[in-house]
Backbone of each chain as ProteinMPNN parsed JSONL, in Angstrom:
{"seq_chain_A": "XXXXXXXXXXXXXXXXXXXXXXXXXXXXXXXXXXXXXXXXXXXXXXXXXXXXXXXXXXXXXXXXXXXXXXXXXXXXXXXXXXXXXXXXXXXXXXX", "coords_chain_A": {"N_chain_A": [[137.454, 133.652, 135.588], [134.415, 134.513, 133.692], [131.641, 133.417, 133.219], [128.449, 133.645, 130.596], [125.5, 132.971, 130.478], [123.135, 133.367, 127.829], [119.757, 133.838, 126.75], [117.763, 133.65, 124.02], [114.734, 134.088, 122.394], [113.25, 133.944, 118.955], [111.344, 135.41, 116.302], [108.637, 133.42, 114.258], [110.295, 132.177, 111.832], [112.6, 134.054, 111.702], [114.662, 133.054, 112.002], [116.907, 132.098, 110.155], [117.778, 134.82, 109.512], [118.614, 135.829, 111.831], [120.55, 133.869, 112.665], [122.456, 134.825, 110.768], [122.892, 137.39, 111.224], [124.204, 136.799, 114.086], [126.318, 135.272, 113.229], [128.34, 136.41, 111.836], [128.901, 138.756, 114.116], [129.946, 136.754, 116.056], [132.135, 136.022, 114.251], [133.772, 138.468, 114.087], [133.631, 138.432, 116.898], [135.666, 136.768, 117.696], [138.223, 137.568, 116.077], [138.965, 139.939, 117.324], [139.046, 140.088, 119.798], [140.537, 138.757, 122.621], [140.148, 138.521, 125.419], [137.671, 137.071, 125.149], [137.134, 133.897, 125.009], [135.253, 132.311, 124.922], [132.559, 131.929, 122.43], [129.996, 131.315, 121.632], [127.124, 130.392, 119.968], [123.715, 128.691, 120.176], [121.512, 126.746, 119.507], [117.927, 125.751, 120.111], [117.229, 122.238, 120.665], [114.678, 121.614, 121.026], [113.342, 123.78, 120.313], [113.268, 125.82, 117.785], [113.004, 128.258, 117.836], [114.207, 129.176, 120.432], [117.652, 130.499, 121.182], [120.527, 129.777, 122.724], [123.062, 131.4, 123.962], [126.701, 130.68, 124.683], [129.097, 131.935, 126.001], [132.237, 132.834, 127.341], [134.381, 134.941, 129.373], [137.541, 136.272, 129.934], [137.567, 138.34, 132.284], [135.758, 141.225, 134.113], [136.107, 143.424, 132.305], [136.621, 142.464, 130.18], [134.419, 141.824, 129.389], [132.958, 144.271, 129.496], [134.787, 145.838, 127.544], [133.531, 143.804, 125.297], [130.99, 144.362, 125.023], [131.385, 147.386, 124.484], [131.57, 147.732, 121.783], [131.626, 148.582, 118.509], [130.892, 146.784, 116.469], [129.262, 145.303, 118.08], [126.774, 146.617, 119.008], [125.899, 147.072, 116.42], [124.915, 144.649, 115.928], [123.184, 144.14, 118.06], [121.264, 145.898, 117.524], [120.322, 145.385, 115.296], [119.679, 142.799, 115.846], [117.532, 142.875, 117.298], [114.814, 143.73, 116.376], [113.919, 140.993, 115.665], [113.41, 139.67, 117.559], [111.506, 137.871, 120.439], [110.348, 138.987, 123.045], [112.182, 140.179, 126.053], [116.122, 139.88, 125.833], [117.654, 137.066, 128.056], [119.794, 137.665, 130.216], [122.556, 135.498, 131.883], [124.564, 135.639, 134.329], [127.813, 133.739, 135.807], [129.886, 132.331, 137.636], [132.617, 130.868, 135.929], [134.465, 128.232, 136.826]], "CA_chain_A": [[136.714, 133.858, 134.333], [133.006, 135.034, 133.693], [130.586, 132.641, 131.824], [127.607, 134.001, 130.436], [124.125, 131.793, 128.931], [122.177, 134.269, 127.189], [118.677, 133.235, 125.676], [116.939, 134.673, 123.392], [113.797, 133.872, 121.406], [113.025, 134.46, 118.044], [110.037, 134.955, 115.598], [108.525, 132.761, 113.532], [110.584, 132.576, 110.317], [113.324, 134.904, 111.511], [115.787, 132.279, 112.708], [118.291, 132.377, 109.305], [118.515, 136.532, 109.888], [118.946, 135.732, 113.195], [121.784, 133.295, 112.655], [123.454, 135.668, 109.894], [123.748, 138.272, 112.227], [124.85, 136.728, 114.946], [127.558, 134.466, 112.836], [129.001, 138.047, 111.585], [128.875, 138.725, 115.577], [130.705, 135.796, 116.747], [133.466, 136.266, 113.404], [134.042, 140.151, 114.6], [134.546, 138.839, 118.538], [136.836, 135.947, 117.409], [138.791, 138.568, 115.3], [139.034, 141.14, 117.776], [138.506, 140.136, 121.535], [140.947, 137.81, 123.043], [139.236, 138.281, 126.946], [136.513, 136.614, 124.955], [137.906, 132.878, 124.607], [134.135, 131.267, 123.998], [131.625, 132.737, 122.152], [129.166, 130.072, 121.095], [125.441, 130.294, 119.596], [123.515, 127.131, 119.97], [120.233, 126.268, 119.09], [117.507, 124.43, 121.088], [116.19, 121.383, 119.808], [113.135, 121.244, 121.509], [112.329, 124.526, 119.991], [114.104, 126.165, 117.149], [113.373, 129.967, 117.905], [115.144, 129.332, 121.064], [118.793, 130.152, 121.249], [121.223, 129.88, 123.791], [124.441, 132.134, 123.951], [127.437, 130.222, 125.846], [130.099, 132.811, 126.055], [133.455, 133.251, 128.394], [135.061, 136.369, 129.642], [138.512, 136.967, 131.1], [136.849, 139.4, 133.583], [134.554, 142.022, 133.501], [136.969, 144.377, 131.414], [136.769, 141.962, 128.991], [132.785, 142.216, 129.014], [133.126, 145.726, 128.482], [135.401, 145.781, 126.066], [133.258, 143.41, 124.471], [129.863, 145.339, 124.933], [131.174, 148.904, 124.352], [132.382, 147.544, 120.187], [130.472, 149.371, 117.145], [129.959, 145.144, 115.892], [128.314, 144.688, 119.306], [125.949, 147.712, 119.131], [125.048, 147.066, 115.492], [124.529, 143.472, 115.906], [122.118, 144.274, 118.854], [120.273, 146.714, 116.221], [120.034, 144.306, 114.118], [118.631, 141.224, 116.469], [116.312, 143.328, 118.409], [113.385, 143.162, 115.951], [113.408, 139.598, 115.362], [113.295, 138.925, 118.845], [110.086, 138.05, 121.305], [110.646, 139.576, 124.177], [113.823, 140.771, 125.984], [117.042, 138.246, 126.132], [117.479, 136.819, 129.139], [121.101, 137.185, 130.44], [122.817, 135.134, 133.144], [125.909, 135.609, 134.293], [128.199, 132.812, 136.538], [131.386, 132.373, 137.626], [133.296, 129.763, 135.38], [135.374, 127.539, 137.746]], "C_chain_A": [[135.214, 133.985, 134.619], [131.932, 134.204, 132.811], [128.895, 133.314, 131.78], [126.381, 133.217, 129.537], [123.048, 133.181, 128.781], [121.293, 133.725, 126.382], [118.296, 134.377, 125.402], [116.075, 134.066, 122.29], [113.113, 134.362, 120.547], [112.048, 134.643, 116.984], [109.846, 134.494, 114.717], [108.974, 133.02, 112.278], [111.77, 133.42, 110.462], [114.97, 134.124, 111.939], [116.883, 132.449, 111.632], [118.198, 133.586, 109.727], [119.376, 136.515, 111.116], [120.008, 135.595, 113.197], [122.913, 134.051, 111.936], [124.262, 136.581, 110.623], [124.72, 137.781, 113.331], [126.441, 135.452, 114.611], [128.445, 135.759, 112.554], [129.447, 139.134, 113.02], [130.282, 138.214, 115.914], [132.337, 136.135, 115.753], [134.157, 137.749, 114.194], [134.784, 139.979, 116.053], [135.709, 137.769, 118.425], [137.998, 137.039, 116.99], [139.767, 139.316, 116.433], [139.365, 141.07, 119.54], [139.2, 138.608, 122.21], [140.511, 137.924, 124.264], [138.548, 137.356, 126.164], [137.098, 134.969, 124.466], [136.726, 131.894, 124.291], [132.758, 132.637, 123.504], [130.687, 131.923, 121.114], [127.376, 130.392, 121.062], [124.905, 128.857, 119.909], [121.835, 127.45, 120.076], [119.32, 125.763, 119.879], [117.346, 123.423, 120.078], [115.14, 120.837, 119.818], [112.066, 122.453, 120.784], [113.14, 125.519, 119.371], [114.312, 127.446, 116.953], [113.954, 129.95, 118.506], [116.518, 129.508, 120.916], [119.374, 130.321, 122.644], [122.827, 130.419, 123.44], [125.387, 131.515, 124.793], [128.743, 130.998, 125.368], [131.027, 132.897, 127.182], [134.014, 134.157, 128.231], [136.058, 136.18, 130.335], [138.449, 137.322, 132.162], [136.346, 140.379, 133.147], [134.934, 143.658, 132.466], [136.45, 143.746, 130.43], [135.229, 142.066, 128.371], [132.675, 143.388, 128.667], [133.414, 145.909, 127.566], [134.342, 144.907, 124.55], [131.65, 144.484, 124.125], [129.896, 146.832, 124.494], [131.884, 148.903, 122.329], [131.545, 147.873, 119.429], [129.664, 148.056, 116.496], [129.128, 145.362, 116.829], [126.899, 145.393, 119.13], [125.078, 147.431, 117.66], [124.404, 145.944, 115.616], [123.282, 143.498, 116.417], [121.09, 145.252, 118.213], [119.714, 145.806, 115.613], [119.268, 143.098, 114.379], [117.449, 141.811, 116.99], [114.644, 143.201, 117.34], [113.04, 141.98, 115.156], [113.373, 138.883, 116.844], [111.824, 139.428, 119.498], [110.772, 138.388, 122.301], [111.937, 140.425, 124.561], [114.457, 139.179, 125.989], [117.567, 138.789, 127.468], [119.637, 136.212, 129.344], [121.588, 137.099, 131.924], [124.427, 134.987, 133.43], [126.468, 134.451, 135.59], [129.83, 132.756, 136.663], [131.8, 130.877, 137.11], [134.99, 129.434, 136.439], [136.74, 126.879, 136.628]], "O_chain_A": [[134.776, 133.595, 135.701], [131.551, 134.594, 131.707], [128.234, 133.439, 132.812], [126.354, 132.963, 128.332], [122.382, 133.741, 129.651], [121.678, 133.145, 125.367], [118.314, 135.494, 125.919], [116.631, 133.56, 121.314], [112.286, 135.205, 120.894], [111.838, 133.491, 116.604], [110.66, 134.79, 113.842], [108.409, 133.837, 111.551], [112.23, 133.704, 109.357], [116.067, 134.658, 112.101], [117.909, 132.962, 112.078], [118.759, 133.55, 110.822], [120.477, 137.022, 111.329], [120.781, 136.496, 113.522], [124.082, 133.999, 112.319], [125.479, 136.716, 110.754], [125.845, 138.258, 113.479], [127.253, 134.993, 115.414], [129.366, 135.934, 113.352], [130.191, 140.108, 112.906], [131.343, 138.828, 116.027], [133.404, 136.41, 116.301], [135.181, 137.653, 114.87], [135.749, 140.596, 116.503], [136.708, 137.968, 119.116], [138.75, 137.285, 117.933], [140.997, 139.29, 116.435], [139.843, 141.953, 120.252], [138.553, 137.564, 122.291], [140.317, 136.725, 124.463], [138.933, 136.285, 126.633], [137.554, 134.98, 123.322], [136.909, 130.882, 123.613], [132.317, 133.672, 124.004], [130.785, 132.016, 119.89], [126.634, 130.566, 122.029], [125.693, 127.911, 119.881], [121.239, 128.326, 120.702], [119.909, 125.054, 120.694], [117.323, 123.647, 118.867], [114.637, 119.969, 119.104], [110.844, 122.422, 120.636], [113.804, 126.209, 120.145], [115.222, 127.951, 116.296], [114.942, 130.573, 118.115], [116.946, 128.487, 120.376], [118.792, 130.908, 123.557], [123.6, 129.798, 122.71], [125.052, 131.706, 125.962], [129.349, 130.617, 124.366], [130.402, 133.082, 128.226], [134.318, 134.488, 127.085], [135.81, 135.877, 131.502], [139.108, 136.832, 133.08], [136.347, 140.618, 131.939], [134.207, 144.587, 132.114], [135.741, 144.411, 129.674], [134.929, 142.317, 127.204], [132.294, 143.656, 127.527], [132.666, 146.155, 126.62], [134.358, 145.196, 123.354], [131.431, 145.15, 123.113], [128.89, 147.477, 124.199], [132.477, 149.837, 121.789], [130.439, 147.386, 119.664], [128.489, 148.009, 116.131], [128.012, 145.682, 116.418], [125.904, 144.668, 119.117], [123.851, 147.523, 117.639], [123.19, 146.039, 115.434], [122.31, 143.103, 115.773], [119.942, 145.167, 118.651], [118.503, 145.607, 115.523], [118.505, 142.494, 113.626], [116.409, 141.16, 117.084], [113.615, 142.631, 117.702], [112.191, 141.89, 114.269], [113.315, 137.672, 117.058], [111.195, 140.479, 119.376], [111.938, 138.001, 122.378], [112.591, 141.131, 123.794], [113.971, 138.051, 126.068], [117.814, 139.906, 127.923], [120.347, 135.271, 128.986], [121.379, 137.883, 132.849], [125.253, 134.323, 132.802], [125.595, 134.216, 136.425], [130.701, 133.104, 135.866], [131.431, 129.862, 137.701], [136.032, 130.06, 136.637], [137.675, 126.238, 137.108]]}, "seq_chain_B": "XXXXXXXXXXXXXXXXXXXXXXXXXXXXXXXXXXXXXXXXXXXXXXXXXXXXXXXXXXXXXXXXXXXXXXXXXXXXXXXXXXXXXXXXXXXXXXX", "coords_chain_B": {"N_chain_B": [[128.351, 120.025, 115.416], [127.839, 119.573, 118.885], [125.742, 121.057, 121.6], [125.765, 121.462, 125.035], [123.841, 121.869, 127.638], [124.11, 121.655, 131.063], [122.231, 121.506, 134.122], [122.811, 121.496, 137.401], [121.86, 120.998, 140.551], [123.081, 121.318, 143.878], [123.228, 120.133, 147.101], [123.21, 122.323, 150.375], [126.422, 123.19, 151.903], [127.345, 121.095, 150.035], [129.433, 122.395, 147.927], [132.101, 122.46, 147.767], [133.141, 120.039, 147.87], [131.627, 118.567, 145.543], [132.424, 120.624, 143.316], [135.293, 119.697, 143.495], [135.451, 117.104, 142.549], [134.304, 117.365, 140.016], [136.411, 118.844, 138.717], [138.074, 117.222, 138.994], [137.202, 115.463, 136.87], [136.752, 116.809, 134.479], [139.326, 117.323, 134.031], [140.006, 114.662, 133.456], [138.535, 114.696, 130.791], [139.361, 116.841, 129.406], [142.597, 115.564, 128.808], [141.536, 113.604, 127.7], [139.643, 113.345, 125.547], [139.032, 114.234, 122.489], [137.534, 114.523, 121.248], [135.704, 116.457, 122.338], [135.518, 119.43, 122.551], [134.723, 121.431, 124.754], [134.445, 121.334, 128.191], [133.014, 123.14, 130.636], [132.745, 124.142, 133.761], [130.027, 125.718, 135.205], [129.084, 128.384, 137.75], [126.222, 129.653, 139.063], [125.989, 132.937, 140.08], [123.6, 134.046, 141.097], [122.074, 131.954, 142.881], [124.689, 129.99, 144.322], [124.382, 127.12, 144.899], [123.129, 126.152, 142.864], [124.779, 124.813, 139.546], [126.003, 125.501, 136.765], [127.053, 123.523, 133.563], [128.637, 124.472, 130.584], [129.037, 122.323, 127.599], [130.649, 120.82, 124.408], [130.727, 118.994, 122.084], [132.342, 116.922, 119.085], [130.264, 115.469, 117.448], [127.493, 113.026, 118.185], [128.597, 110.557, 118.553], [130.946, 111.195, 120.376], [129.729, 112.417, 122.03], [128.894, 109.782, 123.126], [130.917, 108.474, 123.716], [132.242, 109.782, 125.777], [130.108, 109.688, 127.795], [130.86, 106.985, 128.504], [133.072, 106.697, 129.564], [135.441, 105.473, 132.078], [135.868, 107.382, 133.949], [133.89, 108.804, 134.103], [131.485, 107.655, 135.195], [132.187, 107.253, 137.589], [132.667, 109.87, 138.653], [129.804, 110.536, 138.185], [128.805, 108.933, 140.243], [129.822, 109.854, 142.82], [128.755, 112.423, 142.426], [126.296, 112.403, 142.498], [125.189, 111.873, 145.557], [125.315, 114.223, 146.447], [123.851, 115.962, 145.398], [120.53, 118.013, 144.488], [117.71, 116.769, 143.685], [117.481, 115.61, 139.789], [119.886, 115.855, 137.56], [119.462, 118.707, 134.979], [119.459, 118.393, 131.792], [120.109, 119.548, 128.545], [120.008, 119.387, 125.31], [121.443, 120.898, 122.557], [121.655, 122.932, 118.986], [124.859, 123.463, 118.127], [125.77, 126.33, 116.538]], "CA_chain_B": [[128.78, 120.159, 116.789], [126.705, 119.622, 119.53], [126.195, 121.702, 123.141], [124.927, 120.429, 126.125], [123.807, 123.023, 129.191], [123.674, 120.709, 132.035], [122.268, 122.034, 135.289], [122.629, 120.623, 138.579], [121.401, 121.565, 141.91], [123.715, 120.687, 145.063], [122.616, 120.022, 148.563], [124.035, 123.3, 150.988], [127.346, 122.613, 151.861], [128.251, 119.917, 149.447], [130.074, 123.106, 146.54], [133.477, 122.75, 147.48], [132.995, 118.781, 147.407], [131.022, 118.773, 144.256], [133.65, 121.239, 142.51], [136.181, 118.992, 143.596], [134.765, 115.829, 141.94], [134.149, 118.147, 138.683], [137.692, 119.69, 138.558], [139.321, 115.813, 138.555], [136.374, 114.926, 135.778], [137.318, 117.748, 133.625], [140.604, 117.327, 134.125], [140.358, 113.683, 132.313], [138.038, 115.07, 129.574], [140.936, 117.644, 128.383], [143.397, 115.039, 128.996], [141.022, 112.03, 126.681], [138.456, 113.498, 124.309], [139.409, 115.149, 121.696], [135.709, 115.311, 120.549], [135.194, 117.34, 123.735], [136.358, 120.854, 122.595], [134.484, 122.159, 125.814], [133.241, 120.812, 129.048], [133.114, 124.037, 131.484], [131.49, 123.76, 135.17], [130.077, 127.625, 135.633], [128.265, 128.354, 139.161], [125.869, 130.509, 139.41], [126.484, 134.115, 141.238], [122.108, 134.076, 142.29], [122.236, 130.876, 143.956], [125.646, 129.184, 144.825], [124.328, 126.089, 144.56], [123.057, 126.067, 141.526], [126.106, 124.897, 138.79], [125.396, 124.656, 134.841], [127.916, 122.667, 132.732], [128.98, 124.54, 128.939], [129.872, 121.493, 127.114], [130.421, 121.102, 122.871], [131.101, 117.76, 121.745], [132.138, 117.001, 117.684], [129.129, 115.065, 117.411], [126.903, 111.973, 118.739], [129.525, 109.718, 119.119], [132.324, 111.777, 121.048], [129.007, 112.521, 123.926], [129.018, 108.569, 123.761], [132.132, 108.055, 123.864], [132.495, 110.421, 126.672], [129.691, 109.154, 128.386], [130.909, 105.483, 128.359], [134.562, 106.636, 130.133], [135.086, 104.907, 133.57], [136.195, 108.818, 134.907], [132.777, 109.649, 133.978], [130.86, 106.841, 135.58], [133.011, 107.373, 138.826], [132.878, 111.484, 138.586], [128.695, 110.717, 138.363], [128.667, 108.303, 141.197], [130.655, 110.715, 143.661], [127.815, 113.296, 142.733], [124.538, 112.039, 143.282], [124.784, 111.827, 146.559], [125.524, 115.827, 147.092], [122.631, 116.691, 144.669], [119.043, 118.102, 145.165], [117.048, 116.364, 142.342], [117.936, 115.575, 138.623], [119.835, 116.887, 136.886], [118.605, 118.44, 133.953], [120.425, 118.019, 130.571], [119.789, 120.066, 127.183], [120.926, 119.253, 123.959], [121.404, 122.542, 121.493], [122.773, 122.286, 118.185], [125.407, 124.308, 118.273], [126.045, 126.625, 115.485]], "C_chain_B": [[127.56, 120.197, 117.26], [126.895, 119.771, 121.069], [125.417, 120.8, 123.801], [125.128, 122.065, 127.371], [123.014, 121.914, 130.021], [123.474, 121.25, 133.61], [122.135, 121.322, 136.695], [122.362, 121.419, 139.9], [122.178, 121.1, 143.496], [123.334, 120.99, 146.26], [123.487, 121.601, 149.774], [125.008, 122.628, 151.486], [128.271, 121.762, 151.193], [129.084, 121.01, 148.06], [131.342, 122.38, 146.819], [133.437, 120.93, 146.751], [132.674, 118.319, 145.984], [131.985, 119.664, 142.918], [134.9, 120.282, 142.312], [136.115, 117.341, 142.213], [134.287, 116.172, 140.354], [135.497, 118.028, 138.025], [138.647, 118.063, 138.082], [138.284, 115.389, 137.2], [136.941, 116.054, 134.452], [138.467, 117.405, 133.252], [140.87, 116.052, 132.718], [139.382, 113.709, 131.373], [139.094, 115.881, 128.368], [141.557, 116.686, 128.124], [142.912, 113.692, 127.42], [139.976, 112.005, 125.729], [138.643, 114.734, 123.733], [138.006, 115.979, 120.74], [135.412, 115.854, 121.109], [135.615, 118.514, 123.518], [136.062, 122.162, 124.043], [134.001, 121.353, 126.85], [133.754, 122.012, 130.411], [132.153, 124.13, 132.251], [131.447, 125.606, 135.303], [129.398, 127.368, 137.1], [127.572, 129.661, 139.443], [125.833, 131.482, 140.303], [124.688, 134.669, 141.534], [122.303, 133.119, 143.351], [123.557, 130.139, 143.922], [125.499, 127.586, 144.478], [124.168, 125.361, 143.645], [124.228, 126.054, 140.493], [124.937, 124.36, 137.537], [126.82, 124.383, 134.068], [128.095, 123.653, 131.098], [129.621, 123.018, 128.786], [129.721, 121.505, 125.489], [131.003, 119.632, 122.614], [130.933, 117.672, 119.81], [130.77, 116.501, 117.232], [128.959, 114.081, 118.536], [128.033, 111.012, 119.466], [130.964, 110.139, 120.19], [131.324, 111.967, 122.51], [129.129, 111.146, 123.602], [130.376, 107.989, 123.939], [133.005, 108.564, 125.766], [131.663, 109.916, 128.107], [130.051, 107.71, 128.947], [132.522, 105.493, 129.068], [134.302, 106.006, 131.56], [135.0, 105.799, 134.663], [134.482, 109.118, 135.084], [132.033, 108.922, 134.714], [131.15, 107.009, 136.879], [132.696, 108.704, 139.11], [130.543, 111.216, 138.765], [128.063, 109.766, 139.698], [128.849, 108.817, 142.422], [129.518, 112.225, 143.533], [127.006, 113.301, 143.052], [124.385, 112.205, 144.583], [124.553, 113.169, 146.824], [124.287, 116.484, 145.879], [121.54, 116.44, 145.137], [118.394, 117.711, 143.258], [117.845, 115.889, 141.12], [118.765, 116.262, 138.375], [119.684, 117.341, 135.591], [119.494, 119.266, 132.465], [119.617, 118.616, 129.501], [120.732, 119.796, 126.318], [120.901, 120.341, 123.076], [122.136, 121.876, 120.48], [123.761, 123.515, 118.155], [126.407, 124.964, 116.277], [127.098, 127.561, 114.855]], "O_chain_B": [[126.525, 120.568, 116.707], [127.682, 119.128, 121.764], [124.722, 119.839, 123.468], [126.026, 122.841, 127.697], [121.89, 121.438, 129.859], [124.481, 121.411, 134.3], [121.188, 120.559, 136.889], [122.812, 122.556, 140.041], [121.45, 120.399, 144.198], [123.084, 122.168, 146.518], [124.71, 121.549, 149.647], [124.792, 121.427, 151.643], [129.463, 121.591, 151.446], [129.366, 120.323, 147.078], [131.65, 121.578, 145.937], [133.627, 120.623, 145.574], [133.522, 117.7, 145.341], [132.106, 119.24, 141.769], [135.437, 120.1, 141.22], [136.832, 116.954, 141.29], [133.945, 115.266, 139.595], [135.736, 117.326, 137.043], [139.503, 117.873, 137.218], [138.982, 114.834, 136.352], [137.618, 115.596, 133.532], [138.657, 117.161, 132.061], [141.458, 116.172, 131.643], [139.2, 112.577, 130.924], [139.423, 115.687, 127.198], [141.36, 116.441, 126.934], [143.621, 113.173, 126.557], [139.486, 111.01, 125.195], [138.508, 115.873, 124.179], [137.677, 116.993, 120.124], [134.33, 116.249, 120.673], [136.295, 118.889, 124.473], [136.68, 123.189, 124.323], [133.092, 120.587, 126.533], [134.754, 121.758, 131.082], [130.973, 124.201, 131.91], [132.348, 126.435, 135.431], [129.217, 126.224, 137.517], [128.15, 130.62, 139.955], [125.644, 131.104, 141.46], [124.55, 135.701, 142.192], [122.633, 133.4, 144.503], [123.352, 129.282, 143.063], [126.365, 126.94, 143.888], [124.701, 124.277, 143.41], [124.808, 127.135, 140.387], [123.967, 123.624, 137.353], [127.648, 125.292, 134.115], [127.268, 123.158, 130.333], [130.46, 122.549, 129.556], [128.748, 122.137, 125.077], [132.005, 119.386, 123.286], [129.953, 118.095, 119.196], [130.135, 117.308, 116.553], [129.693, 114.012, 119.521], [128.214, 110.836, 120.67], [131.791, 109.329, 120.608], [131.726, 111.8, 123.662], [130.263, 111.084, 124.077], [130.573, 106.861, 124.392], [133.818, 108.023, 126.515], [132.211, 109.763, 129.199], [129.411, 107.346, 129.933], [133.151, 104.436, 129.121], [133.201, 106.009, 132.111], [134.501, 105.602, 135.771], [133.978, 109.593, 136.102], [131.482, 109.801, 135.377], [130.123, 106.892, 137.547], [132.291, 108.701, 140.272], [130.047, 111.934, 139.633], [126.902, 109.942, 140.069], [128.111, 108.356, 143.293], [129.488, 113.018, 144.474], [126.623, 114.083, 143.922], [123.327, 112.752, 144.894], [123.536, 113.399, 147.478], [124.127, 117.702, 145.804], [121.185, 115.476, 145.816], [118.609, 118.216, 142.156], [119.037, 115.727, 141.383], [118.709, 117.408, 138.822], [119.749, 116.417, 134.781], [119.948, 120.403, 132.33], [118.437, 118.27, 129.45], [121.952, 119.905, 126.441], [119.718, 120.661, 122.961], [122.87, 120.892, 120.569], [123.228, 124.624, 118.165], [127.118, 124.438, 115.42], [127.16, 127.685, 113.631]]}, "name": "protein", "num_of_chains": 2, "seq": "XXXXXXXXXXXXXXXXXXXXXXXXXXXXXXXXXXXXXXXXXXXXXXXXXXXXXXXXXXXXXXXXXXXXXXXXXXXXXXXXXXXXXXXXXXXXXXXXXXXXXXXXXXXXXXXXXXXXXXXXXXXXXXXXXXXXXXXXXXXXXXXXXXXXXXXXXXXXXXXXXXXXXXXXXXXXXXXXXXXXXXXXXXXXXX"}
């Protein structure tokens, strides 16, 4: 399996949009994407634009599959201008 | 619910050891905490040595509960030695 922590920080005030989208996200890959068996948002609490993405993959089909989905593409429309910078994605092998 | 990304740093040589000593800790987390819906050891594919923890706990009391097991006390005793530094623990809320 493939675990992925994806941050991403957000601008002041945009954190509910943020969360909307990416709850409408997470419903769509639950739904749809059994490779995808975690797909978890989480918050910091040191600093509440921060988020952290903790997601699991099958294998890297299953990342595809999940990245090449019309949700995926809009979603990422949709977060990109409430976000500072780029998001920062790390990928790992889940033991 | 509440995540935890726990990163640890292991000395060269000590993975397989260190996995090992995970894999039986895990093992009696599935097995005894039901407040534990996740505790997944990933390992980073930059550095090897580098491992980060997904974990999701129902709330406060299921990480103390978890914390306070004798596996866990034993499973953190058996690591220290094979680690480089702290290691360093985030709380997220997970949403």
């Amino acid at each position: 399996m493939i675990a992925v922590i994806a941050v991403m920080t957000v601008k002041d005030g945009s954190g509910a949009e943020f969360e909307a989208v990416v709850a409408e996200l997470a419903a769509q890959v639950r739904a749809n994407e059994e490779g995808t068996p975690l797909f978890q948002l989480t918050r910091s609490k040191a600093d509440p634009n921060i988020y952290k993405f903790m997601e699991l993959y099958r294998d890297g089909d299953a990342i595809k599959a999940h990245a090449s989905t019309e949700y995926f593409t809009a979603a990422f429309k949709a977060m990109a201008p409430l976000l500072v910078g780029e998001p920062q994605i790390e990928y790992l092998d889940a033991l």
